[in-house]
BALOBA-1460 file (C-alpha; in Angstrom, 3 decimals):
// residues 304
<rec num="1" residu="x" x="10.963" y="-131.492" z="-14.677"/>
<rec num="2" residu="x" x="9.998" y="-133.085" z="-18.021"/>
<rec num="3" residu="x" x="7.067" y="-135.991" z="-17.607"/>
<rec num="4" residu="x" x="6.841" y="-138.576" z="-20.657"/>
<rec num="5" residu="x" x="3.271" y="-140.233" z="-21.466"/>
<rec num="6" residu="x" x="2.929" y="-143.426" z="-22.603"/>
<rec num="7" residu="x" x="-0.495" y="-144.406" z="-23.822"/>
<rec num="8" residu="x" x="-0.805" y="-148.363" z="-24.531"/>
<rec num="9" residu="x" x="-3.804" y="-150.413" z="-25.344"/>
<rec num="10" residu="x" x="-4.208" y="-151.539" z="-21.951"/>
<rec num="11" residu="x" x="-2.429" y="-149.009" z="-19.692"/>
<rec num="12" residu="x" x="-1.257" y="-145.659" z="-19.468"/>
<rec num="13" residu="x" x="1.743" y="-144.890" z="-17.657"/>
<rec num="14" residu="x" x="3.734" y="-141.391" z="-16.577"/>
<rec num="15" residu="x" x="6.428" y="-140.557" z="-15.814"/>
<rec num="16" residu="x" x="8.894" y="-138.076" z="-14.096"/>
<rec num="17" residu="x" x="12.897" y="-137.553" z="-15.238"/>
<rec num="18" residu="x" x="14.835" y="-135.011" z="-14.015"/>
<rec num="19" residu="x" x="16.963" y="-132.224" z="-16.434"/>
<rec num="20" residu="x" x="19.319" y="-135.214" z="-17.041"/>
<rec num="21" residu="x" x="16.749" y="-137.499" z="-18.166"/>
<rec num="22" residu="x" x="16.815" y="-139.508" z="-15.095"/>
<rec num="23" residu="x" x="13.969" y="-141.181" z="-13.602"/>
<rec num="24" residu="x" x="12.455" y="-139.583" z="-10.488"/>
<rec num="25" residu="x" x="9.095" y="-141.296" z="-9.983"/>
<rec num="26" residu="x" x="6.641" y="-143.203" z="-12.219"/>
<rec num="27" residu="x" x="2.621" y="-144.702" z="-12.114"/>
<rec num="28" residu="x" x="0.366" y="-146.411" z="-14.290"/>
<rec num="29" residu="x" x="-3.273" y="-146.285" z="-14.871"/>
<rec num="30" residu="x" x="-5.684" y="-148.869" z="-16.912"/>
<rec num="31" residu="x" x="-6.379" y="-146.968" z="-20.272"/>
<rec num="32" residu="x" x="-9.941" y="-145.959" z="-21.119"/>
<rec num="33" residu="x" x="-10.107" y="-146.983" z="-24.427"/>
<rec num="34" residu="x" x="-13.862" y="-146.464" z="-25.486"/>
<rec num="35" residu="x" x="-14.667" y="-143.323" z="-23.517"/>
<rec num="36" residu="x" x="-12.893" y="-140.464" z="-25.037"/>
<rec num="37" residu="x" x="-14.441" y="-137.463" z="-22.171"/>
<rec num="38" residu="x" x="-12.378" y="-140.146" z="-19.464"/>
<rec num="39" residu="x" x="-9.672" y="-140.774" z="-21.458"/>
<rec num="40" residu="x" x="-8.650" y="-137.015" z="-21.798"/>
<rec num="41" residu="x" x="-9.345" y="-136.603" z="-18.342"/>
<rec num="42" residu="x" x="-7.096" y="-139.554" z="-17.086"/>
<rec num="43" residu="x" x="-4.407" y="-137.726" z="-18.462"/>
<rec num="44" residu="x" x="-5.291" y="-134.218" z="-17.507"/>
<rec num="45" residu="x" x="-5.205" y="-135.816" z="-14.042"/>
<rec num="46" residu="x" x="-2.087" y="-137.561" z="-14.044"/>
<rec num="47" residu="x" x="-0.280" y="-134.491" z="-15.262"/>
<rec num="48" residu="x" x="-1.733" y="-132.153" z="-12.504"/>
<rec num="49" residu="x" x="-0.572" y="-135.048" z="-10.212"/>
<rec num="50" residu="x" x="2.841" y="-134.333" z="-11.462"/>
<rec num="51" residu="x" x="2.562" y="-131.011" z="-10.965"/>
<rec num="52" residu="x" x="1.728" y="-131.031" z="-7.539"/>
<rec num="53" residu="x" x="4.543" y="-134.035" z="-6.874"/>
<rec num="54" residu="x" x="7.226" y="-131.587" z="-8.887"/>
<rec num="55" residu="x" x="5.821" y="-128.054" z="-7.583"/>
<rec num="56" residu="x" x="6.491" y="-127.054" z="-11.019"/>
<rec num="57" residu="x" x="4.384" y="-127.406" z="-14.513"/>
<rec num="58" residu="x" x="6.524" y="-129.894" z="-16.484"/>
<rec num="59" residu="x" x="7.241" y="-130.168" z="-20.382"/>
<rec num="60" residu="x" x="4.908" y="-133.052" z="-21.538"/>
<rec num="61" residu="x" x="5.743" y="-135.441" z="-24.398"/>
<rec num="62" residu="x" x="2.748" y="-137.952" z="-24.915"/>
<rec num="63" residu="x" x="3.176" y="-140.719" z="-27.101"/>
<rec num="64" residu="x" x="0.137" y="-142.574" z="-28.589"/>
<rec num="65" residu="x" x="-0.027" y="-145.491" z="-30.844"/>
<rec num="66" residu="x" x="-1.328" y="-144.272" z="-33.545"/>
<rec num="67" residu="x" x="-0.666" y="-140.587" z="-35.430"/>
<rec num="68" residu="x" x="-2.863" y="-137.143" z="-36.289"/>
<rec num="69" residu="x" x="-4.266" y="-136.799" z="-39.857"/>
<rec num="70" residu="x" x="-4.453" y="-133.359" z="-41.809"/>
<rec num="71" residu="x" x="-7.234" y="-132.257" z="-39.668"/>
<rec num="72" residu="x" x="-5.650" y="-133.205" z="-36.450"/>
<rec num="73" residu="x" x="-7.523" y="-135.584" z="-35.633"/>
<rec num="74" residu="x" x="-6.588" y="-138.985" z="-34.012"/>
<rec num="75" residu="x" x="-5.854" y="-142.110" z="-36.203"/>
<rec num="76" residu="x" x="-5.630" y="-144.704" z="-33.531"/>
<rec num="77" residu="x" x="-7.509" y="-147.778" z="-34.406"/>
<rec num="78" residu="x" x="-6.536" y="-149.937" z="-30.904"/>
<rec num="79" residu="x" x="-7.859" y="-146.960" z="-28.965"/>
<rec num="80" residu="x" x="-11.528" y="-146.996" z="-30.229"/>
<rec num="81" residu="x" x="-12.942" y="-143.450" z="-28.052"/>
<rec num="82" residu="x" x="-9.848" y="-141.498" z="-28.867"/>
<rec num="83" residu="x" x="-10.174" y="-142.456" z="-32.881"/>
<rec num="84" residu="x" x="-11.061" y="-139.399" z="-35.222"/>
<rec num="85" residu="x" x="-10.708" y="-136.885" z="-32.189"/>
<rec num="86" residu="x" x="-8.838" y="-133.901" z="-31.718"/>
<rec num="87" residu="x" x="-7.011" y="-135.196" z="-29.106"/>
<rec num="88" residu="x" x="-4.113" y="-133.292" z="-29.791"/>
<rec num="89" residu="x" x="-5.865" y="-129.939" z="-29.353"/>
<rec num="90" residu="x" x="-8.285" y="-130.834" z="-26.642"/>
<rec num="91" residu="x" x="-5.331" y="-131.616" z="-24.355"/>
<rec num="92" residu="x" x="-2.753" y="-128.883" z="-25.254"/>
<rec num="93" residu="x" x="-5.727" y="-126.499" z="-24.435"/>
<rec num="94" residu="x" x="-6.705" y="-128.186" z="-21.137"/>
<rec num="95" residu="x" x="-3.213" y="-128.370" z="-19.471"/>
<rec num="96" residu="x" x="-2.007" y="-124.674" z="-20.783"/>
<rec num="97" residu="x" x="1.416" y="-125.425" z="-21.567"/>
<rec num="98" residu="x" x="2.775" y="-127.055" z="-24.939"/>
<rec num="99" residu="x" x="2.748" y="-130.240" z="-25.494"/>
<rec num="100" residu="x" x="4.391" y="-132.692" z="-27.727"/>
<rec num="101" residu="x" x="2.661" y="-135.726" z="-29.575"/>
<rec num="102" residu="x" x="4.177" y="-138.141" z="-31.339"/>
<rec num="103" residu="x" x="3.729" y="-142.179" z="-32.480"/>
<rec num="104" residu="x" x="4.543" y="-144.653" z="-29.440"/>
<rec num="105" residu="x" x="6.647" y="-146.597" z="-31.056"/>
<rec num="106" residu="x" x="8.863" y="-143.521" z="-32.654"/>
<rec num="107" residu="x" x="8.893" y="-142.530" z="-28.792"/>
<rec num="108" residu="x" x="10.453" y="-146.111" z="-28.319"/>
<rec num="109" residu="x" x="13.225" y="-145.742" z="-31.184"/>
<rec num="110" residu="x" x="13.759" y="-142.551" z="-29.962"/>
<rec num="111" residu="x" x="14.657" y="-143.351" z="-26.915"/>
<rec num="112" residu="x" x="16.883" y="-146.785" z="-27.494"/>
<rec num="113" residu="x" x="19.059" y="-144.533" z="-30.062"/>
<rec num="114" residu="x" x="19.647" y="-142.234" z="-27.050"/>
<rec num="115" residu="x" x="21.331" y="-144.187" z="-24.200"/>
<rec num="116" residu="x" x="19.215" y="-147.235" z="-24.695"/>
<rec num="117" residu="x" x="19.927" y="-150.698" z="-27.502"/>
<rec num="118" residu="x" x="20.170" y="-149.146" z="-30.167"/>
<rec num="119" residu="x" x="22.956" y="-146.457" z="-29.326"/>
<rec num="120" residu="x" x="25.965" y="-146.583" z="-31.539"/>
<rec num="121" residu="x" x="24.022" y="-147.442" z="-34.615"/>
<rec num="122" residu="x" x="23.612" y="-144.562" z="-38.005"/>
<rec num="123" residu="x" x="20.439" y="-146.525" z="-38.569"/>
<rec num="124" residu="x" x="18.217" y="-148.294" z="-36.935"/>
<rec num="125" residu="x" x="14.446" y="-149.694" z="-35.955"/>
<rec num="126" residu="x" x="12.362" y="-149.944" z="-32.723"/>
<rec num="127" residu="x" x="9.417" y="-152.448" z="-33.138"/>
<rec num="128" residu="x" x="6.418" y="-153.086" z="-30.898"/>
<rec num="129" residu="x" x="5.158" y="-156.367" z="-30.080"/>
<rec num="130" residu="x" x="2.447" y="-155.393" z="-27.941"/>
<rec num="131" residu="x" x="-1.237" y="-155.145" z="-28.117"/>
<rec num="132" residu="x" x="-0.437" y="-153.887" z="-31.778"/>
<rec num="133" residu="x" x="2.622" y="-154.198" z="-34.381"/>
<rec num="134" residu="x" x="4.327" y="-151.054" z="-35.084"/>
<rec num="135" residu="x" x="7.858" y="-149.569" z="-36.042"/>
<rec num="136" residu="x" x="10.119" y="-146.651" z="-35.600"/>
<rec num="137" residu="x" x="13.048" y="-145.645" z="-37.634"/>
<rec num="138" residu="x" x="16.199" y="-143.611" z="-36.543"/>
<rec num="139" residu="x" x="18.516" y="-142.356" z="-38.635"/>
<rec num="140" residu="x" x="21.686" y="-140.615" z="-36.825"/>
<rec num="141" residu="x" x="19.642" y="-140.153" z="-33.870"/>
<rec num="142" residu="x" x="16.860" y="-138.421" z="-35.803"/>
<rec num="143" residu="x" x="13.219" y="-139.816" z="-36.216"/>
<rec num="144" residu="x" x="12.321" y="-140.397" z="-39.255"/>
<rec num="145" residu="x" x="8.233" y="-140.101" z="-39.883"/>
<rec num="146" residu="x" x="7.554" y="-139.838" z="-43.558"/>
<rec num="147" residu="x" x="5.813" y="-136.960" z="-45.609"/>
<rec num="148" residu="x" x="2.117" y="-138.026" z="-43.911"/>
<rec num="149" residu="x" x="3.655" y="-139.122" z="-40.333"/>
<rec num="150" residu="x" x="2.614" y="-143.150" z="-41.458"/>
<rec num="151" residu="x" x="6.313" y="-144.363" z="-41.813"/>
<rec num="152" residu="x" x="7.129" y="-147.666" z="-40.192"/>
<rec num="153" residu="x" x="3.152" y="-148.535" z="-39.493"/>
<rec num="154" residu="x" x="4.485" y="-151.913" z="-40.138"/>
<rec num="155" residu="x" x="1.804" y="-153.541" z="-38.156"/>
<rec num="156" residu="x" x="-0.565" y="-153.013" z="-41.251"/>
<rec num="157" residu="x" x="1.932" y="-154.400" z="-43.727"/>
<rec num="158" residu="x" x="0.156" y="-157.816" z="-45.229"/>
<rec num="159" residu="x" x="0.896" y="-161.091" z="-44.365"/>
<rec num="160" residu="x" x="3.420" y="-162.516" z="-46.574"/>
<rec num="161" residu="x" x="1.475" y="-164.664" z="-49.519"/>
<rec num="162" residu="x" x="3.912" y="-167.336" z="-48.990"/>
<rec num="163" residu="x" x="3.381" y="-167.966" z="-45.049"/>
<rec num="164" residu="x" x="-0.111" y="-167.906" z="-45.581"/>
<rec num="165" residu="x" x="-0.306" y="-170.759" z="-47.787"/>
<rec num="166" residu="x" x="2.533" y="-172.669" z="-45.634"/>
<rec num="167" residu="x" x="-0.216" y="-172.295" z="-42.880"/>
<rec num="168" residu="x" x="-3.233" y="-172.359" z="-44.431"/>
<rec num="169" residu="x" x="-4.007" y="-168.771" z="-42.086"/>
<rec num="170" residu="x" x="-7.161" y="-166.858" z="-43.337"/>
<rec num="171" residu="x" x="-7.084" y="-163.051" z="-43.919"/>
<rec num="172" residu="x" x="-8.211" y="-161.677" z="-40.732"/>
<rec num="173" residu="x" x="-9.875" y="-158.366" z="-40.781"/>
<rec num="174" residu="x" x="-8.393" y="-155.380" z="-39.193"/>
<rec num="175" residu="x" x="-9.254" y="-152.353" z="-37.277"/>
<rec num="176" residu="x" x="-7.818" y="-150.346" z="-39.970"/>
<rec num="177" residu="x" x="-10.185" y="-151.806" z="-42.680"/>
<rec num="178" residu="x" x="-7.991" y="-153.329" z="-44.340"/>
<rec num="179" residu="x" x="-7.309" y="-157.691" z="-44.264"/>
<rec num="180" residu="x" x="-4.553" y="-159.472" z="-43.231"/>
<rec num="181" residu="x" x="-2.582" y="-157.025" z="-41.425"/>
<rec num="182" residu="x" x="0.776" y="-158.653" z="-40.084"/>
<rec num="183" residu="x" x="-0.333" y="-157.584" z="-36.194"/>
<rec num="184" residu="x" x="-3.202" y="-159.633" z="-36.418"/>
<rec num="185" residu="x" x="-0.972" y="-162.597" z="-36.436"/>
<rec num="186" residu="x" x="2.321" y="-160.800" z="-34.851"/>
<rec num="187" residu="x" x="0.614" y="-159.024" z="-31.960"/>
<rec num="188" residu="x" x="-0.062" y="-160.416" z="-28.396"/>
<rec num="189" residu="x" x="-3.476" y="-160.782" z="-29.822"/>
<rec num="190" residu="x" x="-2.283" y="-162.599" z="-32.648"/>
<rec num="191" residu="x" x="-0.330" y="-165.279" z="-30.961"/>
<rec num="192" residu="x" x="-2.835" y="-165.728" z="-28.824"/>
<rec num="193" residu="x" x="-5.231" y="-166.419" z="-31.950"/>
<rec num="194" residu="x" x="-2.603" y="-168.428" z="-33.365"/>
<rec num="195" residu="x" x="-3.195" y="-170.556" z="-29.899"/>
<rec num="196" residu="x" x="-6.823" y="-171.485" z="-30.376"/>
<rec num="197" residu="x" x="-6.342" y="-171.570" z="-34.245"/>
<rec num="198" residu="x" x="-3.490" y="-173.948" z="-34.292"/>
<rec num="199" residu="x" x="-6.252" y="-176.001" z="-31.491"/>
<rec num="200" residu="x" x="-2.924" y="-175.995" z="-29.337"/>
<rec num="201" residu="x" x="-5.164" y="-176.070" z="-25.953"/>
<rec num="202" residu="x" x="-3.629" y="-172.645" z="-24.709"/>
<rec num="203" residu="x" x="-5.879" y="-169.628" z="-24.045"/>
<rec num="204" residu="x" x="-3.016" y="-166.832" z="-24.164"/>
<rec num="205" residu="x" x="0.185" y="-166.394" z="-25.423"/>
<rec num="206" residu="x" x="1.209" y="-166.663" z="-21.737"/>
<rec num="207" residu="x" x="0.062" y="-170.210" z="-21.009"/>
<rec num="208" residu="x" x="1.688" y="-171.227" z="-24.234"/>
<rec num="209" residu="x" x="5.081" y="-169.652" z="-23.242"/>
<rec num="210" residu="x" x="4.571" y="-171.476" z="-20.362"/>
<rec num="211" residu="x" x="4.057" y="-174.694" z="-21.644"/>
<rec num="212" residu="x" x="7.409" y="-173.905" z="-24.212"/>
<rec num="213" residu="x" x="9.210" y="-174.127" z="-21.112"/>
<rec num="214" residu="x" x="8.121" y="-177.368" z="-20.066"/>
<rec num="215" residu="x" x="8.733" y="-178.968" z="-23.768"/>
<rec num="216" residu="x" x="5.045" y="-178.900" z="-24.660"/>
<rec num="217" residu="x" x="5.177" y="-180.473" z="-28.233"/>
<rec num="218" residu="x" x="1.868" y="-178.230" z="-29.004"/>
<rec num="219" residu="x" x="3.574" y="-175.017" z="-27.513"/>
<rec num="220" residu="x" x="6.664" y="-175.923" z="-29.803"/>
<rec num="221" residu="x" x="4.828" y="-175.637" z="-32.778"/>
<rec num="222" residu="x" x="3.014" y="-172.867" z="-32.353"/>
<rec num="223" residu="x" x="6.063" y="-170.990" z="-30.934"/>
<rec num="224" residu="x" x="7.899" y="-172.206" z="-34.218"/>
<rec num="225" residu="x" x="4.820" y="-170.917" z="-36.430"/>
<rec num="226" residu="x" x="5.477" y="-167.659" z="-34.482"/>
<rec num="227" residu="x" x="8.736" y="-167.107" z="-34.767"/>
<rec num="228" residu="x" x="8.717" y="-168.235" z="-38.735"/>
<rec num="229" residu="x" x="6.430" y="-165.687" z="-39.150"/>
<rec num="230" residu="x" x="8.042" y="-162.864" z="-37.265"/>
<rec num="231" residu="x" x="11.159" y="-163.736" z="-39.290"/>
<rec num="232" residu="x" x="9.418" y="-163.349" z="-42.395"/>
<rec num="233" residu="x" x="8.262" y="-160.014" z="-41.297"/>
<rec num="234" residu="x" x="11.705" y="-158.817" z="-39.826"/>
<rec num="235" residu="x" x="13.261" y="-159.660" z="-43.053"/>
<rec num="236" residu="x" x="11.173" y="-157.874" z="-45.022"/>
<rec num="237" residu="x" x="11.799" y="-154.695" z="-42.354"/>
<rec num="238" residu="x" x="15.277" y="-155.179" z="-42.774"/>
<rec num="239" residu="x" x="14.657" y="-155.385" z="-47.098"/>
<rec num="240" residu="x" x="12.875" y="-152.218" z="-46.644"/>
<rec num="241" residu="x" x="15.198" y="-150.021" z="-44.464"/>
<rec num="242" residu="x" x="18.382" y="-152.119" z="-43.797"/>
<rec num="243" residu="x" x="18.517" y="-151.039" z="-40.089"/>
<rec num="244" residu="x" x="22.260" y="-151.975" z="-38.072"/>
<rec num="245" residu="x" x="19.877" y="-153.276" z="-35.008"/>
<rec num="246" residu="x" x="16.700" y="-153.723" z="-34.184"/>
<rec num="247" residu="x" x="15.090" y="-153.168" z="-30.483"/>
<rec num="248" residu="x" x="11.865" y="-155.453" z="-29.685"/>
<rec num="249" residu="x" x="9.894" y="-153.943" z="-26.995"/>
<rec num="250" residu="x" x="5.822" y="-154.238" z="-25.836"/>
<rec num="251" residu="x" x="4.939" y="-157.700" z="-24.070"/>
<rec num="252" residu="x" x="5.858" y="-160.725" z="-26.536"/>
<rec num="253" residu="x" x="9.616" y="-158.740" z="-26.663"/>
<rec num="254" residu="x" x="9.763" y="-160.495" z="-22.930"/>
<rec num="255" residu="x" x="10.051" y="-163.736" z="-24.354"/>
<rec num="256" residu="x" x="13.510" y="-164.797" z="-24.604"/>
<rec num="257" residu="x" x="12.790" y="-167.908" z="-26.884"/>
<rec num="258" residu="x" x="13.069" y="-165.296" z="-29.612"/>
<rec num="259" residu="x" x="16.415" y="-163.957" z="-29.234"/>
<rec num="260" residu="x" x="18.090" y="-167.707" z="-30.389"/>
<rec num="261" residu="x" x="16.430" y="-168.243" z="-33.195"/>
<rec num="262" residu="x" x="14.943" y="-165.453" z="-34.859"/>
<rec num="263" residu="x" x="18.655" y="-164.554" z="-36.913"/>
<rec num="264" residu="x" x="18.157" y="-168.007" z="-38.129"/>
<rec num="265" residu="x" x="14.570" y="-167.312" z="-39.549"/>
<rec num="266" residu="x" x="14.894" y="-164.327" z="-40.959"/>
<rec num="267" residu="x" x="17.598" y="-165.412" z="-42.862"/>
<rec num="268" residu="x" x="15.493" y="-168.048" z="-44.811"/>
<rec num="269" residu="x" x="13.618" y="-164.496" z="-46.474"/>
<rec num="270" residu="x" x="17.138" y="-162.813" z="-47.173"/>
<rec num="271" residu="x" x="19.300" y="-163.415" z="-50.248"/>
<rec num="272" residu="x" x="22.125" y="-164.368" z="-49.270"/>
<rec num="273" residu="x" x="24.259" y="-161.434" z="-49.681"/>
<rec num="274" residu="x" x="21.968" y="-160.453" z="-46.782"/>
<rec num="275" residu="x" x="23.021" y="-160.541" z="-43.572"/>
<rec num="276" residu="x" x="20.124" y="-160.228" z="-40.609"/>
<rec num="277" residu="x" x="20.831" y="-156.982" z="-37.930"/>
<rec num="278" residu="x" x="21.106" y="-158.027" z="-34.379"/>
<rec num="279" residu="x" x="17.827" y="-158.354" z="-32.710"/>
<rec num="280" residu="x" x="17.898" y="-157.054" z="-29.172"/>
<rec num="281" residu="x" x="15.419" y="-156.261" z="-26.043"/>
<rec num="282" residu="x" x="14.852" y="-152.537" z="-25.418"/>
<rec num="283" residu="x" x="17.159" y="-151.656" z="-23.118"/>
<rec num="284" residu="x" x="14.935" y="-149.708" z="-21.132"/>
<rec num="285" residu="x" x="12.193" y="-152.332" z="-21.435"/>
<rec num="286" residu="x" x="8.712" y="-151.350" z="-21.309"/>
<rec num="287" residu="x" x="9.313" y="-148.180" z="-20.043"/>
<rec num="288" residu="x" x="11.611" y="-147.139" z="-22.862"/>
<rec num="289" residu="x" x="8.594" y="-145.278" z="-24.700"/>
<rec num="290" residu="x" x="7.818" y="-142.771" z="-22.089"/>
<rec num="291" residu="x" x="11.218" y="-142.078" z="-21.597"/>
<rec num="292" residu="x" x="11.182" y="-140.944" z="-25.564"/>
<rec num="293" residu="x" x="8.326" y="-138.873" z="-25.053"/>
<rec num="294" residu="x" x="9.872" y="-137.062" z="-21.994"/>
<rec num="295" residu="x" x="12.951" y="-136.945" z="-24.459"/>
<rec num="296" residu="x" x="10.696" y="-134.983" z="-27.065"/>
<rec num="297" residu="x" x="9.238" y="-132.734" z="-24.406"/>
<rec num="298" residu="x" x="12.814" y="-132.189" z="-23.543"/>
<rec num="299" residu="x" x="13.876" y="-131.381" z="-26.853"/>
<rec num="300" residu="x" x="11.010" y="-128.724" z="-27.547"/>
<rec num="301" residu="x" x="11.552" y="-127.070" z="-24.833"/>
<rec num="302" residu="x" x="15.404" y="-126.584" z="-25.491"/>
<rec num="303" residu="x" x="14.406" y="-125.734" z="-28.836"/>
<rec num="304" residu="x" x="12.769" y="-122.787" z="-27.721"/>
């Protein structure tokens, strides 16, 4: 049995697949995010859960948002506790087995190239739209993470000059220390920033979906705010690794207004030899990441 991880900013979820990467069982778990003693056991836990479900000690692929430095230490800014911790070590030595780490989002790309939205396609690009912004890149099926492991961090990409000054949106500080990091404004977070910034009378990117649907005039312009800005961002994606499609997964990918319109606006940040990739759902929807990291368990294990 192979069991993929998939730690969010708000919930970690496991689950089981079978040799041919088929889903046997799956369960979900609010993620402690400032304790880092609970948050290793939460997933020490829901392993040996598996392992008493399966009978058997699964491969494990984890995927976190964030990535290991040189010392192996977390980098994982939305997950305060884990954050400079050897998270990676602390857990391969409590569960006895190998396991396999890797960026959530990767885990994501990974997975859509195999099976999932983005199948059928030499290159192309997971992104998160979640509690965070992120990216992963696949090329011919392969991950591809960079010389540090910091490739497609996209999230922390600045906001473009020019839609700040459309706007008038400050710099917001960022987790990662730096200002004016695209997920401030991207993110779930963000739009729900954008909300009470914009004075549109919504508390959460929810209500203001909500009130889209029901022709809200403030909900239409900060949806249209939104979506300017995540075409501005996709374009420059698409500048920077020319991807054949791109899967949105992680809350905001649920809401369909996108799909429409977002060819349309990032096109206005192409030249015009430029032509914008289809932008698609994941396939396997929010669930797609810990099918990657099962994947990448898989995948070790076959590799010996």
């Amino acid at each position: 049995m192979h069991y993929g991880v998939d730690v969010g900013g708000t919930k970690i979820e496991l689950a089981l697949f079978d040799e041919s990467l088929q889903p046997v069982d799956s369960w979900r778990v609010p993620t402690p995010k400032h304790d880092y003693a609970e948050f290793v056991d939460t997933i020490v836990g829901m392993v040996e859960r598996a392992d008493a479900l399966t009978g058997v000690k699964g491969s494990v692929g984890i995927g976190i948002p964030g990535f290991f430095d040189a010392n192996e230490n977390t980098v994982a800014v939305n997950i305060p506790g884990i954050h400079g911790r050897p998270l990676s070590v602390d857990l391969c030595a409590r569960l006895a087995r190998p396991v396999v780490f890797e960026n959530d989002v990767n885990t994501l790309a990974l997975s859509e190239a195999h099976g999932g939205a983005l199948a059928g396609h030499t290159y192309a690009m997971g992104v998160v739209l979640g509690t965070g912004v992120a990216g992963g890149f696949v090329a011919n099926g392969q991950l591809c993470k960079g010389s540090q492991h910091i490739a497609c961090e996209l999230g922390h990409l600045p906001l473009s000059a020019r839609l700040q000054q459309k706007y008038d949106l400050p710099l917001r500080d960022c987790g990662c220390g730096l200002q004016g990091c695209i997920e401030n404004y991207l993110s779930g977070p963000g739009l729900g920033w954008m909300c009470q910034y914009f004075e549109s009378g919504y508390n959460s990117p929810e209500s203001m979906a909500e009130g889209l649907r029901r022709k809200e005039p403030k909900a239409q312009q900060v949806f249209d705010i939104y979506v300017d800005c995540l075409g501005c961002f996709l374009a420059q994606v698409t500048l920077s690794y020319d991807p054949g499609a791109i899967a949105l997964a992680g809350g905001l990918s649920n809401l369909a207004e996108i799909y429409p319109r977002i060819g349309e606006s990032m096109s206005r940040y192409l030249f015009s030899a430029a032509k914008p990739p289809a932008v698609v759902p994941a396939q396997f929807g929010d669930s797609s990441g810990v099918r990657g990291a099962a994947l990448l368990g898989l995948q070790a294990m076959e590799s010996g």
